[in-house]
VEXKOLVEX-269259 format. One line per field, with one value per residue: x, y, z of N, C-alpha, C in turn; residue number from 1. Coordinates in nm, 3 decimals, always signed. Example, Ala and Ser with C-alpha at 12.3 -4.5 7.8 and 13.67 -1.06 7.14 Angstrom:
n.x	c(+1.319 | +1.285) .
n.y	c(-0.569 | -0.225) .
n.z	c(+0.780 | +0.708) .
ca.x	c(+1.230 | +1.367) .
ca.y	c(-0.450 | -0.106) .
ca.z	c(+0.780 | +0.714) .
c.x	c(+1.320 | +1.290) .
c.y	c(-0.330 | +0.003) .
c.z	c(+0.780 | +0.787) .
drenlo	c(1 | 2) .
//
This chain:
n.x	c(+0.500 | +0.586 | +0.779 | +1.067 | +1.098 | +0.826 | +0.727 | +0.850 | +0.742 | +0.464 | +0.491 | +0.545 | +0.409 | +0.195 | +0.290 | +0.313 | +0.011 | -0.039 | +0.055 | -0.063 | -0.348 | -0.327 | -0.232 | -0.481 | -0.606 | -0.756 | -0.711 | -0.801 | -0.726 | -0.877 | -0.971 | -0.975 | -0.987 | -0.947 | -0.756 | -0.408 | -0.415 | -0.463 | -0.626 | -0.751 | -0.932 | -0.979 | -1.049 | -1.095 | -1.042 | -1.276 | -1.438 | -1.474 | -1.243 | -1.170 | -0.896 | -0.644 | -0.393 | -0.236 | -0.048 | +0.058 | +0.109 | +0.211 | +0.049 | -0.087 | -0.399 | -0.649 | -0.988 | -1.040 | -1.067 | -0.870 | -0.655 | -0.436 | -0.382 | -0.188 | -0.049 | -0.141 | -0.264 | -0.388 | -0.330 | -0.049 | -0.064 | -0.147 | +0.089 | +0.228 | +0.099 | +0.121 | +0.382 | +0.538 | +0.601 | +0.791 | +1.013 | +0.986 | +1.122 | +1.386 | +1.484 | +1.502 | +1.688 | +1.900 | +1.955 | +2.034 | +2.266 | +2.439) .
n.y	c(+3.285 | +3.447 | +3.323 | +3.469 | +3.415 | +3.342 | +3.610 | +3.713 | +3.596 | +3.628 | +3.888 | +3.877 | +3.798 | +3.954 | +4.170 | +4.074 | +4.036 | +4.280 | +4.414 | +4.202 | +4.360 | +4.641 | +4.573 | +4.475 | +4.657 | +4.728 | +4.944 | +5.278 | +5.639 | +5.867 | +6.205 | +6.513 | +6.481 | +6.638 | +6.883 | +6.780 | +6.540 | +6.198 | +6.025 | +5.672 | +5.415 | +5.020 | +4.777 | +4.515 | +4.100 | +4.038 | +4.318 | +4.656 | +4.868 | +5.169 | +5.335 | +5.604 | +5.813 | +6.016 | +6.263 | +6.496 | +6.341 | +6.140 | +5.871 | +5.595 | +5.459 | +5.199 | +5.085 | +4.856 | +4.509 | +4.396 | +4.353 | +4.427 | +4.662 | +4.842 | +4.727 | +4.620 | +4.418 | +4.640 | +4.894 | +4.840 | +4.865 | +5.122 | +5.235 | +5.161 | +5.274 | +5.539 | +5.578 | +5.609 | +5.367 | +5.265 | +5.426 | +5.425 | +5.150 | +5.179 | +5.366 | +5.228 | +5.042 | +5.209 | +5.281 | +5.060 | +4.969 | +5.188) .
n.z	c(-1.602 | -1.868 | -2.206 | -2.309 | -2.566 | -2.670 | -2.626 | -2.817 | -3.060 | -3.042 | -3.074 | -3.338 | -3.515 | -3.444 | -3.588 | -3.825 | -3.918 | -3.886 | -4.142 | -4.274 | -4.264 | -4.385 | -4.606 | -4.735 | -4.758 | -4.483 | -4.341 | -4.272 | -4.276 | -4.079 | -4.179 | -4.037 | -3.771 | -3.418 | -3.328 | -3.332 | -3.310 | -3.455 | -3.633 | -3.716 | -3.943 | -3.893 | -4.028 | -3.909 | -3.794 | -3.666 | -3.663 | -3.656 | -3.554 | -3.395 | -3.398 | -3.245 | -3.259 | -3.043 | -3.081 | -2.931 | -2.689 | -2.787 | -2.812 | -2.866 | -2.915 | -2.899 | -2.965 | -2.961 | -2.803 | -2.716 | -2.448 | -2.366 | -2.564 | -2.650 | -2.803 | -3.045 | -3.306 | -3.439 | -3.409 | -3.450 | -3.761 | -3.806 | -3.738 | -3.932 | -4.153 | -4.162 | -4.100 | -3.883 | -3.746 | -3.875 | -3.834 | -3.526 | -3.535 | -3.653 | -3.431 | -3.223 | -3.284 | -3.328 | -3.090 | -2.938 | -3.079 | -2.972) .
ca.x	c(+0.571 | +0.631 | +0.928 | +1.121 | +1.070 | +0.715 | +0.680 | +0.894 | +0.701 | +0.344 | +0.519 | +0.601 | +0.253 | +0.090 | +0.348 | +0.212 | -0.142 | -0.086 | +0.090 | -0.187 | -0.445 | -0.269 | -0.200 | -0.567 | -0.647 | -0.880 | -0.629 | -0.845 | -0.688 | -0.972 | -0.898 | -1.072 | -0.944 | -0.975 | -0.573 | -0.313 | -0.485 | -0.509 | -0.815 | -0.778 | -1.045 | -0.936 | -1.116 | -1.005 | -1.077 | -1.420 | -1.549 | -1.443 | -1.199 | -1.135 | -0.788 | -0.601 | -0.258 | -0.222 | +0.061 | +0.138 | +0.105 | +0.334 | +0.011 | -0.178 | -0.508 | -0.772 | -1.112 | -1.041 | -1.092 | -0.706 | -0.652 | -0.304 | -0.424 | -0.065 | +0.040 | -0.266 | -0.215 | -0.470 | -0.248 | +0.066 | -0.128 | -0.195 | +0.205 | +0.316 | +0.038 | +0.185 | +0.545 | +0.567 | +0.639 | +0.974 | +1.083 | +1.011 | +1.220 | +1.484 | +1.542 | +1.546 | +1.782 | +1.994 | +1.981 | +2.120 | +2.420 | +2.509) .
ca.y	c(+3.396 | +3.462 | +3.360 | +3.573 | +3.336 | +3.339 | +3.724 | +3.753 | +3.512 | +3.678 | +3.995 | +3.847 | +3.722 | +4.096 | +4.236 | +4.031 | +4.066 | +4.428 | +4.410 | +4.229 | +4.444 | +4.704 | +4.514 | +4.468 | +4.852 | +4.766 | +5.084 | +5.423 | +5.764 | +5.942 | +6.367 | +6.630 | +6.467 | +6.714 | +6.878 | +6.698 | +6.361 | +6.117 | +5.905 | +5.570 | +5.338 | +4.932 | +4.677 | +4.378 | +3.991 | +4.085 | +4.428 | +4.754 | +4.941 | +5.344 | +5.374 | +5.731 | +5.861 | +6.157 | +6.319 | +6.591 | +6.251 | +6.019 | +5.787 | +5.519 | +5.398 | +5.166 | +5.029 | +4.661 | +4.454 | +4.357 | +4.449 | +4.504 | +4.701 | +4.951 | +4.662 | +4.541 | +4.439 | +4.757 | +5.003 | +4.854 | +4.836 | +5.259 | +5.295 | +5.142 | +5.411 | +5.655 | +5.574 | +5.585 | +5.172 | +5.234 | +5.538 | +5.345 | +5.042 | +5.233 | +5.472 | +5.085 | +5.028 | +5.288 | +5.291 | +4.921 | +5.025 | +5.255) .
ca.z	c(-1.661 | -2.051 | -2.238 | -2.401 | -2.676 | -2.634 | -2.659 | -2.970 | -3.168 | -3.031 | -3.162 | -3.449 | -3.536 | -3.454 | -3.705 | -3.969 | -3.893 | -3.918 | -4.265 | -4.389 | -4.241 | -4.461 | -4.761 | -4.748 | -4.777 | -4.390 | -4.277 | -4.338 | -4.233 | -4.105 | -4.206 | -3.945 | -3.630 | -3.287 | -3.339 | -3.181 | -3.285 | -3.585 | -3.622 | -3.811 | -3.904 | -3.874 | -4.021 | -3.842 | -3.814 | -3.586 | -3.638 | -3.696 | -3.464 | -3.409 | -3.337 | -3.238 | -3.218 | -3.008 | -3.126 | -2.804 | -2.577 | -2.817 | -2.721 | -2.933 | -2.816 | -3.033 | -2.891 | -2.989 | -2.655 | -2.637 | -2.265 | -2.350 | -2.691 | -2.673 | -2.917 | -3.100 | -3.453 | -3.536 | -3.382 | -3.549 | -3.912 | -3.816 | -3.786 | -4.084 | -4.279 | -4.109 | -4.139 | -3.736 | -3.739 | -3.946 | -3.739 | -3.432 | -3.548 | -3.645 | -3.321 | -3.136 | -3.364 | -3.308 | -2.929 | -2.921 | -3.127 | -2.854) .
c.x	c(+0.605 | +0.754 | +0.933 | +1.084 | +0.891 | +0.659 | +0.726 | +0.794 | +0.542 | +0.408 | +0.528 | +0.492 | +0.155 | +0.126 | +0.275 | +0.095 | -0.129 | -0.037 | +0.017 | -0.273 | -0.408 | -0.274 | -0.340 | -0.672 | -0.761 | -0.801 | -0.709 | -0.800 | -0.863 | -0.966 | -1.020 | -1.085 | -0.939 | -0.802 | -0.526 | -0.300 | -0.468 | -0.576 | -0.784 | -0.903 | -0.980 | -1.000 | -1.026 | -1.102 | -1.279 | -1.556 | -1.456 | -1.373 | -1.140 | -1.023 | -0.701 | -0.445 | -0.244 | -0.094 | +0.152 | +0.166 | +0.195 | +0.266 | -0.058 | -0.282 | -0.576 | -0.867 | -1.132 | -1.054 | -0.916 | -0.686 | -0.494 | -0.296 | -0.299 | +0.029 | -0.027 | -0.216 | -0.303 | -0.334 | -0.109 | +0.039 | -0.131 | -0.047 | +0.301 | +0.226 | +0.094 | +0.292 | +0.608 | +0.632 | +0.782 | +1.031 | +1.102 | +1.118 | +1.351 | +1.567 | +1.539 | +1.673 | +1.962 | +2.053 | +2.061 | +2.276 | +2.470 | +2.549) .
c.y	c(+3.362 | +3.427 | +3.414 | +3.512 | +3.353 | +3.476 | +3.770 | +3.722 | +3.594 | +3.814 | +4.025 | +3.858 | +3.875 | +4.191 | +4.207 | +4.027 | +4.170 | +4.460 | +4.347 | +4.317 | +4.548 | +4.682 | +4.508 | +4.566 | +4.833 | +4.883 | +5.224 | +5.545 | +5.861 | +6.107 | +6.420 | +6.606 | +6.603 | +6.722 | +6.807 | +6.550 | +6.313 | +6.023 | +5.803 | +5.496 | +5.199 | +4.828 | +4.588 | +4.249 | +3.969 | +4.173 | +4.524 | +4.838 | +5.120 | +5.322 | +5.518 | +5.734 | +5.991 | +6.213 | +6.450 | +6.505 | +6.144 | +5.876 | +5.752 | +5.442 | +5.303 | +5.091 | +4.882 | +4.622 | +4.368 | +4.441 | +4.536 | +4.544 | +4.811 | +4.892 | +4.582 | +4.568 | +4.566 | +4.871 | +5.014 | +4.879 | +5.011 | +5.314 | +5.256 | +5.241 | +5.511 | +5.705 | +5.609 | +5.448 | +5.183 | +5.299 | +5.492 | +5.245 | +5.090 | +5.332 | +5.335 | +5.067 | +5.077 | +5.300 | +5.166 | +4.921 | +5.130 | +5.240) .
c.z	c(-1.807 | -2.056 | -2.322 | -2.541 | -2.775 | -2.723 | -2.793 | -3.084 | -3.170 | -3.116 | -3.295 | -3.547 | -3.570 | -3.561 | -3.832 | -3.983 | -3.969 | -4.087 | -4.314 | -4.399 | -4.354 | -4.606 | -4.795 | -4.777 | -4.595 | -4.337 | -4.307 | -4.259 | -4.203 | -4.114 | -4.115 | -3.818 | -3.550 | -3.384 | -3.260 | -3.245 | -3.449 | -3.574 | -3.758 | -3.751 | -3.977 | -3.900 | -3.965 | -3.852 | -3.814 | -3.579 | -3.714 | -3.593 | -3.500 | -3.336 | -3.361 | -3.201 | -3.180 | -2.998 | -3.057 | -2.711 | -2.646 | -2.771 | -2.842 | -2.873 | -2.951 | -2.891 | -2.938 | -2.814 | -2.602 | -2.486 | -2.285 | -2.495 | -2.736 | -2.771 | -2.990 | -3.221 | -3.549 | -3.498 | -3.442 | -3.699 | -3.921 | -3.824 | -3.854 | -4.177 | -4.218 | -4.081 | -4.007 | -3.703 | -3.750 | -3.868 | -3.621 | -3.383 | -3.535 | -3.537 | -3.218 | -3.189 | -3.334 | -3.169 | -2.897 | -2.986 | -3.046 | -2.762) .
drenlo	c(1 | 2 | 3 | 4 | 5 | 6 | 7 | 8 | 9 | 10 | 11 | 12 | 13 | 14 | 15 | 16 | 17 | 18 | 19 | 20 | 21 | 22 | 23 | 24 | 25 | 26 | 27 | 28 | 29 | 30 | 31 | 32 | 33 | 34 | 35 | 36 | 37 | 38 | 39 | 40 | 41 | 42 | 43 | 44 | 45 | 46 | 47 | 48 | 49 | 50 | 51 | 52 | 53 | 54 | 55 | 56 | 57 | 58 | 59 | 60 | 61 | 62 | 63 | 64 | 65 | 66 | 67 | 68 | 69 | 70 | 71 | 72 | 73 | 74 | 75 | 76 | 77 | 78 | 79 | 80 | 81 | 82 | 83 | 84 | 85 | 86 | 87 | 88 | 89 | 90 | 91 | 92 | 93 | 94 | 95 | 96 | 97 | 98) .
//
């Protein structure tokens, strides 16, 4: 079993991935997504990943091979361009002060 310790630091790690990924311009918005949806494109370490945010489902997907990809450093790198990351943080944020 994980420690808590453990998972912070892996968290920690995917954060900064994704802020380079970013800093690096591999982040591309792709425009003419299906409605509903937003289509980024992810260069990453490996390849090239298509990651989506479906925006009636509140759901992020990418086609990287992370099994547990709902927290892949592509998908965090898609909601810091999208200013979803901060909003996120901050409504954690807020809920713990309550």
């Amino acid at each position: 079993m994980a420690q808590l310790s453990d998972i912070i630091e892996n968290s920690q790690k995917k954060v900064l991935k994704a802020k380079t990924l970013v800093a690096k311009g591999n982040v591309i918005r792709i425009y003419g997504s299906a409605p509903g949806k937003e289509r980024y494109s992810v260069t990453g370490e490996n390849d090239t990943y298509d990651t989506v945010y479906d925006c009636r489902k509140n759901l992020w997907t990418c086609s990287c091979p992370n099994i547990k990809n709902i927290s892949c450093s592509h998908i965090i790198a898609c909601m810091i361009i999208s200013g979803r990351f901060f909003q996120e943080q901050t409504r954690k944020s807020e809920n713990e002060e309550q």
